[in-house]
N, C-alpha and C positions, 0 to 999 in steps of 0.2 A: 718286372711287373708289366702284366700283357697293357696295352692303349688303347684307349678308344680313339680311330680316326673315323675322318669322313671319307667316306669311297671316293675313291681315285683310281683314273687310268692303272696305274703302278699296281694295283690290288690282283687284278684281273688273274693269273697265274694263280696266288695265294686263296684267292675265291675257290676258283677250279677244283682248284688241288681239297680243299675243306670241303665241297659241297661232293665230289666224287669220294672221298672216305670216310665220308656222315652217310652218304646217300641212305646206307639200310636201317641206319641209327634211326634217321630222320622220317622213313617212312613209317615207324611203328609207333610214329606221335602223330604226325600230320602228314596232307598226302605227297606221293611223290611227285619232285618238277616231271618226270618223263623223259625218255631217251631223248628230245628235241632241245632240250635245257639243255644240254651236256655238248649234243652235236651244234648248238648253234650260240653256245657260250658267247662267242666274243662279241657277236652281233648284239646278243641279249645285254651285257656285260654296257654296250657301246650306249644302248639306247636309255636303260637304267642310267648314267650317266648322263645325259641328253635331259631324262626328265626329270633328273635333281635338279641339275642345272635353273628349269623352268620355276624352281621355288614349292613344287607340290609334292613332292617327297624329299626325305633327305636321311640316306644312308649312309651307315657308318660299318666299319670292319674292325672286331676287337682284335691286334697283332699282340704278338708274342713278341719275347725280343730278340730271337734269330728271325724276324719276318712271317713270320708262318700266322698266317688267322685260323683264332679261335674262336668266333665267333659274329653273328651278324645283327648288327642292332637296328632297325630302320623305321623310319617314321614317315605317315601315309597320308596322304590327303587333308594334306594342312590347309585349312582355311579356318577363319574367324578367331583367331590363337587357338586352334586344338587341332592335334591330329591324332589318327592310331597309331602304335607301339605292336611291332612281330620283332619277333626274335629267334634264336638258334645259335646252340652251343656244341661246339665238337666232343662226342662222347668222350674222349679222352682230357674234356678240363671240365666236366662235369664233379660238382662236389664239396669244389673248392670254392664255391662264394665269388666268381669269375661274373657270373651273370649278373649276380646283386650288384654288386660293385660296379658295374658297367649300366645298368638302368639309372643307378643313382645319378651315375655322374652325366647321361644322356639325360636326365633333368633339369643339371645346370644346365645342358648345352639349348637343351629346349626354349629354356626363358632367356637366355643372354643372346644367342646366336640368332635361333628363331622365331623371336617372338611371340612364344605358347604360353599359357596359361591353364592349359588341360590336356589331357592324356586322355585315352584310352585301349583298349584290351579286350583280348577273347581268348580263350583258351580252352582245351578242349577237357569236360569234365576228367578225363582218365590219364591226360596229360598233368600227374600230380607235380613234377616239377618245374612247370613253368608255373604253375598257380601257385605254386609255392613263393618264388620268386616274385610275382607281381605284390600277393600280401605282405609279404617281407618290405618292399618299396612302399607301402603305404596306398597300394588301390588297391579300391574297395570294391566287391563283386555289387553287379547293379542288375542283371538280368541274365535271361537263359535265351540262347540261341543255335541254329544249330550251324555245323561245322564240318562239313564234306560229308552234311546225312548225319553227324552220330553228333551225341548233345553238347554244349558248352556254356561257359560260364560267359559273362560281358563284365569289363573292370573300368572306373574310372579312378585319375588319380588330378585331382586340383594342384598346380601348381605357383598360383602365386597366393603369397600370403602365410605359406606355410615351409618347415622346414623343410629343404631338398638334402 
């Protein structure tokens, strides 16, 4: 059963390796990191790391259990208990309930670890299954925004008080 960790030095490789064989997956939902993402991975990789570190994001790597990530769960601009929620799943564990299952439990981690009490979300209208995914978890779309030019949805999800 894949894990949800918090990104780590150790990931770096297994990132790599997932973001260069999603790459065309991922551009046909949202847009592409760019040839500079890839050539300057480890620097990117180091500094992402650096600014978890600082308390104002906190990223997570969903692993497999030969090592391989399936996925990327990470949370943005945490202040006042809330932050945003991005995500991305490798085409190949699309399906399976991989993502649900991994929001949920970055829920817990949100209110025990981080001290949240609120979520939020965007997604992009045409991106039917990550909206999917966020209504399944219990956030509720709350507005429209747009999303590299083309339309999306905005989601919150309240987290204490209620079941995670």
């Amino acid at each position: 059963m894949p894990e949800l960790q918090r990104l780590a030095p150790e990931h770096a490789a297994a990132v790599l390796t997932f973001e260069r064989e999603n790459r065309e997956f991922f551009a046909a939902h949202v847009p592409d990191r760019g040839d500079a993402y890839f050539s300057d991975f480890a620097e990117r990789h180091a500094d992402l790391l650096a600014e978890q570190d600082t308390g104002e994001i906190q990223c997570h790597a969903l692993v497999g259990d030969g090592g391989e990530v399936l996925g990327r769960f990470n949370l943005y601009d945490l202040a006042d208990g809330s932050a945003e929620l991005g995500f991305r799943v490798a085409e190949k564990a699309t399906g399976r309930g991989l993502a649900t299952a991994a929001v949920r439990r970055l829920f817990a981690m949100s209110v025990t670890d981080y001290g949240l009490d609120r979520l939020t979300a965007a997604a992009a209208e045409a991106n039917h299954a990550s909206r999917t995914v966020l209504t399944r978890t219990g956030f509720r779309p709350v507005g429209e925004r747009l999303l590299s030019g083309k339309p999306g949805i905005t989601y919150v999800r309240e987290l204490a008080g209620r079941a995670l």
